[in-house]
ROSE-4610 file (N, C-alpha, C; in Angstrom, 1 decimal, always signed):
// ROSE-4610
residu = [X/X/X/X/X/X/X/X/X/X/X/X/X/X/X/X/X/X/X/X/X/X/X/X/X/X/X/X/X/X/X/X/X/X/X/X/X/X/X/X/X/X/X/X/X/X/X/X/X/X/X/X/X/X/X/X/X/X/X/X/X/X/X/X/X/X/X/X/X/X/X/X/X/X/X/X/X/X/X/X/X/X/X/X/X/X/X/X/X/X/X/X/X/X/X/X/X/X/X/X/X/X/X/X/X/X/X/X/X/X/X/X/X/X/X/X/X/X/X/X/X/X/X/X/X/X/X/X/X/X/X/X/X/X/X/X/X/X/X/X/X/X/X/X/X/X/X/X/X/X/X/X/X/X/X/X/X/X/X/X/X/X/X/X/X/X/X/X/X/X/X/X/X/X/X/X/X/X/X/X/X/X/X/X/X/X/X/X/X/X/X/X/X/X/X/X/X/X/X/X/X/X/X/X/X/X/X/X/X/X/X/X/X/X/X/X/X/X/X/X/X/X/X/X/X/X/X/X/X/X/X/X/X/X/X/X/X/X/X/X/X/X/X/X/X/X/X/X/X/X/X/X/X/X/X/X/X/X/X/X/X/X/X/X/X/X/X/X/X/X/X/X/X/X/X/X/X/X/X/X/X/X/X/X/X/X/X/X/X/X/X/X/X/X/X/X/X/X/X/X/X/X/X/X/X/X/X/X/X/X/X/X/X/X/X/X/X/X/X/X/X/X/X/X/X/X/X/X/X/X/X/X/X/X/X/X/X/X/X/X/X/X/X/X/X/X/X/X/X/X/X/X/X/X/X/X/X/X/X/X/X/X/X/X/X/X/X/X/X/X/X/X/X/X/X/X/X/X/X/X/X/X/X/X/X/X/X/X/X/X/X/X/X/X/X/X/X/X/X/X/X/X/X/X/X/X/X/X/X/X/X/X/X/X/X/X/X/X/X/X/X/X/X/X/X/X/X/X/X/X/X/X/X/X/X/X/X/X/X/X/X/X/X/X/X/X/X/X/X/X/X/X/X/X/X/X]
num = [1/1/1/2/2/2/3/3/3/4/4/4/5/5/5/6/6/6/7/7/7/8/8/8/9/9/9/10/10/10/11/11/11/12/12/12/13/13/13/14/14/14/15/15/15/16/16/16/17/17/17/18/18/18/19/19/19/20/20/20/21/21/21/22/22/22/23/23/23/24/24/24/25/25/25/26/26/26/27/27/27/28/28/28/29/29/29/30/30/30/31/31/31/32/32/32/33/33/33/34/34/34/35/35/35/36/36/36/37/37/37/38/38/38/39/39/39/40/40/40/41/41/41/42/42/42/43/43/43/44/44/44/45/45/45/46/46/46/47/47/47/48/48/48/49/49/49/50/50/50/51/51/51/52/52/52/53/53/53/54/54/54/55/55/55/56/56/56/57/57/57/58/58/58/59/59/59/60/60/60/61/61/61/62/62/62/63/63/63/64/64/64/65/65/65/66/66/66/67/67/67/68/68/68/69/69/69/70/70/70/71/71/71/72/72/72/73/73/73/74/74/74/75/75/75/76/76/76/77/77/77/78/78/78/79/79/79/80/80/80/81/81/81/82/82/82/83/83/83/84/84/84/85/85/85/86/86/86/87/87/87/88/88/88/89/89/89/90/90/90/91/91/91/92/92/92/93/93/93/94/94/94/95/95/95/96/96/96/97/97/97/98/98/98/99/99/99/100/100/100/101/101/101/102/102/102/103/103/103/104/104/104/105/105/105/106/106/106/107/107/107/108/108/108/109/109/109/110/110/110/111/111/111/112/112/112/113/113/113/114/114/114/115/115/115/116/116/116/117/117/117/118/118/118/119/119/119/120/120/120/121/121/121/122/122/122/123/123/123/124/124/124/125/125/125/126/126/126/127/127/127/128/128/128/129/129/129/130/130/130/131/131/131/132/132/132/133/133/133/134/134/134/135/135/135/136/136/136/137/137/137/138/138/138/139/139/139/140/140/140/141/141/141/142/142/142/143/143/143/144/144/144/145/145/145/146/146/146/147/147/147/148/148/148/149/149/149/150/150/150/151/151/151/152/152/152]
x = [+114.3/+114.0/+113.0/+112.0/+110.8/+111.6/+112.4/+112.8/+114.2/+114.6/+115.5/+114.7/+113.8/+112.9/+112.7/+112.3/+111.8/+113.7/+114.5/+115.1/+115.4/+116.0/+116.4/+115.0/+113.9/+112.7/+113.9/+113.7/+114.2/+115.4/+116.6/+117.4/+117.8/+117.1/+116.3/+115.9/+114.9/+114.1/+115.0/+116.4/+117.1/+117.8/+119.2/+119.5/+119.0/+117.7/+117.2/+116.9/+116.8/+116.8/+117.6/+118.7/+120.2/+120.5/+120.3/+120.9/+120.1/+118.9/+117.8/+118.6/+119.3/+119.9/+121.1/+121.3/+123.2/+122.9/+121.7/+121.9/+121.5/+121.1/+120.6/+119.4/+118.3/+117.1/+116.5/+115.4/+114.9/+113.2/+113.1/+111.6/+110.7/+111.2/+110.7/+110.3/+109.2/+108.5/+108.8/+107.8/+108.4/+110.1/+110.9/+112.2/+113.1/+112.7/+112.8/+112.4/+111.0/+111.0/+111.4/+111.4/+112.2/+113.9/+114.4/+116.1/+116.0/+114.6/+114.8/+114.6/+113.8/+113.5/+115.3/+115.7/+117.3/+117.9/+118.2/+119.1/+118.7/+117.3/+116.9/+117.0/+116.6/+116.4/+114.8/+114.7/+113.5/+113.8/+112.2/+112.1/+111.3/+112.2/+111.7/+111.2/+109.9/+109.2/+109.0/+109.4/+109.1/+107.5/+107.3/+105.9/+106.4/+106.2/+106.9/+106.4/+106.2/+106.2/+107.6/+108.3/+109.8/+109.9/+109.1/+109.3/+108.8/+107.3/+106.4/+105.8/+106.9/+106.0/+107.3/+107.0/+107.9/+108.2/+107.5/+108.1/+108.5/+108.8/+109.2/+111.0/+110.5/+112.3/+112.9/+112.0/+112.7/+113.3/+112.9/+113.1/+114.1/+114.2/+115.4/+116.2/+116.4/+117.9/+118.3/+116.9/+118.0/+118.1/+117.6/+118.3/+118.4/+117.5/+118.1/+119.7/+119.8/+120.9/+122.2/+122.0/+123.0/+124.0/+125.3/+126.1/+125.3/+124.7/+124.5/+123.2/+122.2/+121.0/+121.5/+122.4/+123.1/+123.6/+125.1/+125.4/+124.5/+123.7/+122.7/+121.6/+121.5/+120.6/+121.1/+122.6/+123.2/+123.7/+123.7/+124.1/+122.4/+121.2/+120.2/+118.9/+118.6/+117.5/+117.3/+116.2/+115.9/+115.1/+116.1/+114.8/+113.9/+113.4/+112.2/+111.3/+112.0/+111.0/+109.9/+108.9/+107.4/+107.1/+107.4/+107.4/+106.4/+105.7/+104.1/+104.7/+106.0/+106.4/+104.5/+105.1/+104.2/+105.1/+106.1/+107.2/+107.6/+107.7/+108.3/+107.0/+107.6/+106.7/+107.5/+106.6/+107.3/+107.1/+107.9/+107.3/+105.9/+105.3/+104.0/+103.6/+104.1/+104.8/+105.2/+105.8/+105.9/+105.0/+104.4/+103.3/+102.0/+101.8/+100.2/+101.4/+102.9/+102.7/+102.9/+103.1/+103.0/+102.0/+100.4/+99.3/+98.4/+99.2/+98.5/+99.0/+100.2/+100.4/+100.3/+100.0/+99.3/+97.7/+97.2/+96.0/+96.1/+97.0/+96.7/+97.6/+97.9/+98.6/+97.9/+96.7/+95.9/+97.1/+97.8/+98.2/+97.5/+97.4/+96.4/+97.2/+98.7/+99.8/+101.0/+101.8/+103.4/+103.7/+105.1/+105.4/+105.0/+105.2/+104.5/+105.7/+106.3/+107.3/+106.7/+107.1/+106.4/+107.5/+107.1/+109.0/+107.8/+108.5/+108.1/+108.8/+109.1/+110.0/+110.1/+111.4/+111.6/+110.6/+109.6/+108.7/+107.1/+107.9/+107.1/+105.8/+105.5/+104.4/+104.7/+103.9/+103.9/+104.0/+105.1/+105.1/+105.3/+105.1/+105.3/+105.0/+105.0/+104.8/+105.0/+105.6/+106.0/+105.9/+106.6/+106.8/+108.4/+107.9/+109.2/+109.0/+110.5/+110.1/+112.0/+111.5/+112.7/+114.0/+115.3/+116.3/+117.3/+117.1/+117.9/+118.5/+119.4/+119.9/+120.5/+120.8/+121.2/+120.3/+118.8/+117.5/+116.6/+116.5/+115.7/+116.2/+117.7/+118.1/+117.2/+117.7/+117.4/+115.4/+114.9/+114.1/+113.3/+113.8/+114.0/+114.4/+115.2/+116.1/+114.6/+113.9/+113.6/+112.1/+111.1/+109.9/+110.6/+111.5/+112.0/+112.2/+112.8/+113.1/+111.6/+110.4/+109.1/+108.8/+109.0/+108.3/+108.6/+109.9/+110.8/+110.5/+110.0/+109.6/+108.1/+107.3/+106.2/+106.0/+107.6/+107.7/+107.2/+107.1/+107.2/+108.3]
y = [+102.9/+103.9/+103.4/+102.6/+101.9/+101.0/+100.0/+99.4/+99.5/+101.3/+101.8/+102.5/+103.2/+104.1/+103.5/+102.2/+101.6/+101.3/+101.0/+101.0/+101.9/+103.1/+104.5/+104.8/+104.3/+104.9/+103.9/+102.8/+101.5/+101.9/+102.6/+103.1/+104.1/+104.9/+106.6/+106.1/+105.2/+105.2/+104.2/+103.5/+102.9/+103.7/+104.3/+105.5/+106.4/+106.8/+107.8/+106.9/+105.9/+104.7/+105.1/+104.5/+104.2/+105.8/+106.6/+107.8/+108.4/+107.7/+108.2/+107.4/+106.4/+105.3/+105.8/+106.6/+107.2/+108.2/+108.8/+110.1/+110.0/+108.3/+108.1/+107.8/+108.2/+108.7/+107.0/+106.3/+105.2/+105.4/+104.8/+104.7/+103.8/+102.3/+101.4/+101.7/+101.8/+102.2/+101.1/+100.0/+98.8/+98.2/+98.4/+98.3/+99.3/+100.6/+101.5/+101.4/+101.2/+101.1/+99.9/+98.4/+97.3/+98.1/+98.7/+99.0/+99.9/+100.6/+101.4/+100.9/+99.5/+98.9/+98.5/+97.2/+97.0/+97.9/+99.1/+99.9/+101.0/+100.5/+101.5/+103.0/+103.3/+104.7/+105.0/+106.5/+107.5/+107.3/+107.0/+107.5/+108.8/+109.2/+110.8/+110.4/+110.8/+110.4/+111.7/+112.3/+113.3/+113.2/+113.8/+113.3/+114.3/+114.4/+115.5/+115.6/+116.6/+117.1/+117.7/+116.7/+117.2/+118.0/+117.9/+118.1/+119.8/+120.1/+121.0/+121.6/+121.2/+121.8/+123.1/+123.9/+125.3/+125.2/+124.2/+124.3/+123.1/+122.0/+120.8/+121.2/+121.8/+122.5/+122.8/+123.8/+125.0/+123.8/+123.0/+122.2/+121.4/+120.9/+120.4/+121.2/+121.7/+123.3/+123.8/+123.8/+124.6/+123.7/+122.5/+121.9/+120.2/+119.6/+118.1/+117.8/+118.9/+118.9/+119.3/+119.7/+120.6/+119.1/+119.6/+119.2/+118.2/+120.0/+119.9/+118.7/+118.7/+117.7/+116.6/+115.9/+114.9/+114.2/+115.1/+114.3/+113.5/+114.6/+114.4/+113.2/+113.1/+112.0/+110.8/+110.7/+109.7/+108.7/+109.6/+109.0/+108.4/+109.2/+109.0/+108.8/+109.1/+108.2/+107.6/+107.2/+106.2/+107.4/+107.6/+108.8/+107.7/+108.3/+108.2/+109.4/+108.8/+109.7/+109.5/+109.9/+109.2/+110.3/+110.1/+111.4/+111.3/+112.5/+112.4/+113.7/+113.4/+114.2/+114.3/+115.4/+115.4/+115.6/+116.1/+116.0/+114.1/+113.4/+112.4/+111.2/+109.8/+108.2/+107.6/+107.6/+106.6/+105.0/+104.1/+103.0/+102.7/+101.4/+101.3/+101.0/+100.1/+99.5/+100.8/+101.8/+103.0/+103.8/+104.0/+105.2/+104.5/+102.8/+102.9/+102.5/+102.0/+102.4/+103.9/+104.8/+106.1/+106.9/+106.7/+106.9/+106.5/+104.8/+104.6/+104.9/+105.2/+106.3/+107.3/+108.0/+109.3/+108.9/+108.3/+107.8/+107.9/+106.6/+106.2/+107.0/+108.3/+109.3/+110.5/+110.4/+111.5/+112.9/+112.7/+113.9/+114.7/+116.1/+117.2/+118.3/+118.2/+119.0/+118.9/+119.6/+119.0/+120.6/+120.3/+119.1/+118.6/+117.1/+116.6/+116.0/+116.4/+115.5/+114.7/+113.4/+112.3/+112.3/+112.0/+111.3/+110.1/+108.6/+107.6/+107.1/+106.6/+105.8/+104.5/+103.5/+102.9/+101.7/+101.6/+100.8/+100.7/+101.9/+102.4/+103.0/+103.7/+104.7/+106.0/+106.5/+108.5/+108.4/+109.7/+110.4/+112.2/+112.7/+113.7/+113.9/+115.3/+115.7/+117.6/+117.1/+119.0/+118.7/+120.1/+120.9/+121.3/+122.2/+123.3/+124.5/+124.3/+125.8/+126.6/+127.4/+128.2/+128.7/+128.9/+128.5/+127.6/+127.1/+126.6/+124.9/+124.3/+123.0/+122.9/+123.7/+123.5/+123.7/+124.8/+125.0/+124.2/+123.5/+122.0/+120.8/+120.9/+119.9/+119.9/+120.7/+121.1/+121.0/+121.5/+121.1/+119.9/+118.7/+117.6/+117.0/+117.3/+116.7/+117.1/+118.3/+118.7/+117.8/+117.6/+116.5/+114.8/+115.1/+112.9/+113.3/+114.4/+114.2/+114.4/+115.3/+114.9/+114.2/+113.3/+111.7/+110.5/+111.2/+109.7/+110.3/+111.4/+111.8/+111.4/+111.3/+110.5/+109.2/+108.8/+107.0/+106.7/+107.5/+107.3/+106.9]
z = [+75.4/+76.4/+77.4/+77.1/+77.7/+78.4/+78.7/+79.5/+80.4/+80.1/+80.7/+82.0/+81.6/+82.4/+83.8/+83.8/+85.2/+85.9/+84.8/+86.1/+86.4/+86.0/+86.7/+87.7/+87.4/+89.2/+89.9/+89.9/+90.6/+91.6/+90.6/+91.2/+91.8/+91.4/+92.1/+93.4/+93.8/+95.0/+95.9/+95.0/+96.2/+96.7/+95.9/+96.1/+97.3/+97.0/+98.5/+99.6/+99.4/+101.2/+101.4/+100.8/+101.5/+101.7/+101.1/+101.9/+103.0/+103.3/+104.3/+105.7/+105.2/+106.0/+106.8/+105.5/+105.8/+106.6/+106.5/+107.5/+108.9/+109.1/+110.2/+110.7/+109.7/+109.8/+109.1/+110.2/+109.6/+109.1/+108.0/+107.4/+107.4/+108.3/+108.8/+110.1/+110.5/+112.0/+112.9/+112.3/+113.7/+113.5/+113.1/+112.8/+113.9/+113.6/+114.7/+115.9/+116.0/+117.8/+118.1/+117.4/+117.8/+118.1/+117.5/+117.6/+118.8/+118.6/+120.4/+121.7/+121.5/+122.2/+123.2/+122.0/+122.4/+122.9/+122.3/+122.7/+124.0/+124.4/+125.6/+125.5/+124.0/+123.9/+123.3/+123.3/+122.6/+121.4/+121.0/+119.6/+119.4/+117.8/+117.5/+116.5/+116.3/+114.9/+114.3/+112.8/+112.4/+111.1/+111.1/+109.9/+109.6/+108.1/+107.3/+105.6/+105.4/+103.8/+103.1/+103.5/+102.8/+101.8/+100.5/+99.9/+99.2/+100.4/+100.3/+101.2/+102.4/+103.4/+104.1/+103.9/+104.4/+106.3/+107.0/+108.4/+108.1/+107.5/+107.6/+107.5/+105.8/+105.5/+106.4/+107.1/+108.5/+109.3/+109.8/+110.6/+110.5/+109.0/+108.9/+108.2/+108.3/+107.8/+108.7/+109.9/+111.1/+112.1/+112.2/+113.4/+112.9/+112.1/+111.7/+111.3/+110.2/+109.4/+110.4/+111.6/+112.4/+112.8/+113.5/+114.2/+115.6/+115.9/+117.7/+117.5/+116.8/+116.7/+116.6/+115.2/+115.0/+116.2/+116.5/+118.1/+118.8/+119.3/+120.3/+120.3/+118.3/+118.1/+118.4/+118.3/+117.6/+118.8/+120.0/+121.0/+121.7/+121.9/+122.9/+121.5/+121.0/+120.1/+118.7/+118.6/+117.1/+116.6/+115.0/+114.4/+113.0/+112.8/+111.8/+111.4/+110.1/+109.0/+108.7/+108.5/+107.9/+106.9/+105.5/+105.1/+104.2/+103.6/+103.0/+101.4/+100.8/+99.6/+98.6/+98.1/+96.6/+95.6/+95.4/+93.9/+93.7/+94.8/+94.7/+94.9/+94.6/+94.7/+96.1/+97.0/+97.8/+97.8/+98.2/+97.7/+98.5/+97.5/+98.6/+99.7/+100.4/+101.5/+102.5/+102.1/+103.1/+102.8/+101.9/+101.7/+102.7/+102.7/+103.6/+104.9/+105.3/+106.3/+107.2/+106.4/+107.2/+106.6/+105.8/+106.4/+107.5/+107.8/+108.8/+109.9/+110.3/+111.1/+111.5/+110.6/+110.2/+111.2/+111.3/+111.2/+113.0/+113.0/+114.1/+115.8/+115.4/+116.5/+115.6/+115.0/+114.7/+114.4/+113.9/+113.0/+112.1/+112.5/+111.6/+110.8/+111.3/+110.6/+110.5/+109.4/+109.5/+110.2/+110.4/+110.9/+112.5/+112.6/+114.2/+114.1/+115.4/+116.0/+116.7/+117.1/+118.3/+118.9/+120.3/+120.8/+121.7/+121.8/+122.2/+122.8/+123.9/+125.0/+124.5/+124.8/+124.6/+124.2/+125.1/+124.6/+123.5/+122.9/+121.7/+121.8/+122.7/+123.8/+123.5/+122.8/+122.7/+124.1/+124.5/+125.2/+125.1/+124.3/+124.1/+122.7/+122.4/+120.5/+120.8/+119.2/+119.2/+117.4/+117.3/+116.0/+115.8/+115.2/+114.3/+115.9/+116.2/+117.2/+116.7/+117.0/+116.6/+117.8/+117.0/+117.9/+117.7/+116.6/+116.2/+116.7/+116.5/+117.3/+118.4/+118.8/+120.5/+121.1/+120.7/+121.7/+121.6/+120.1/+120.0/+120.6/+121.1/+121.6/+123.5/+123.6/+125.1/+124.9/+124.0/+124.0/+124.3/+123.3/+123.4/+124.7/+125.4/+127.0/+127.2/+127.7/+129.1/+128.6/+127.2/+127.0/+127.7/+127.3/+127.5/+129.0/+130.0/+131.1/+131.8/+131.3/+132.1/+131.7/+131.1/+130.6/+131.6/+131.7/+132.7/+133.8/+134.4/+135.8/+136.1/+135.1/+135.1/+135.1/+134.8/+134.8/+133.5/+132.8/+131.1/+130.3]
């Protein structure tokens, strides 16, 4: 049982990459904005207590998980997760790099959306607003379209 144990974490924590992967959602930060760089889009950064945080849930139940968000992501930005669980171990490697992100865009609550233009520059930050995925989408358009009106 002692040398079964490590591999079921082993395969537990690959398992949730690759489906963090499948849903689109990246946990590599400079990976992400290098892919948004190429691809000339926004990045959405979510900071999140997936696991414990009651607006993180809200947030993704009523508009990550949606149709209308998906689309919308899939064509115009790079998402990332930076997630801060307490039921779960992240690996180490992700846990100091999304404290130090945490750190370094002074996050004080979940959930913080970031949105950052292609050249990996906050331009914008929100939350959980309600309304569902078509009003978080538009939400989304109308921060990236004053960003690009400021030449952001």
């Amino acid at each position: 049982m002692r040398r079964t144990l490590p591999l079921i974490i082993v395969a537990s924590v690959a398992l949730a990459a690759g489906s963090l992967a499948a849903t689109g959602w990246e946990d590599d930060f400079a990976k992400a904005v290098e892919r948004a760089a190429s691809e000339n889009k926004y990045v959405l950064v979510d900071f999140s207590g997936s696991d414990w945080c009651g607006w993180c849930i809200k947030l993704d139940e009523e508009v990550f998980s949606k149709p209308a968000f998906k689309n919308y992501a899939k064509e115009n930005l790079v998402l990332v997760l930076l997630d801060f669980p307490r039921r779960k171990e992240l690996p180490k490697k992700t846990r100091e790099q999304n404290e130090a992100l945490l750190k370094k865009y002074n996050v004080r609550g979940f959930p913080t959306v970031l949105i950052l233009n292609p050249k990996g520059e906050e331009v914008a930050r929100t939350g959980y607003k309600p309304g569902g995925a078509e009003a978080y989408v538009e939400h989304l358009k109308k921060l990236i379209a004053d960003a690009q009106s400021k030449g952001k």
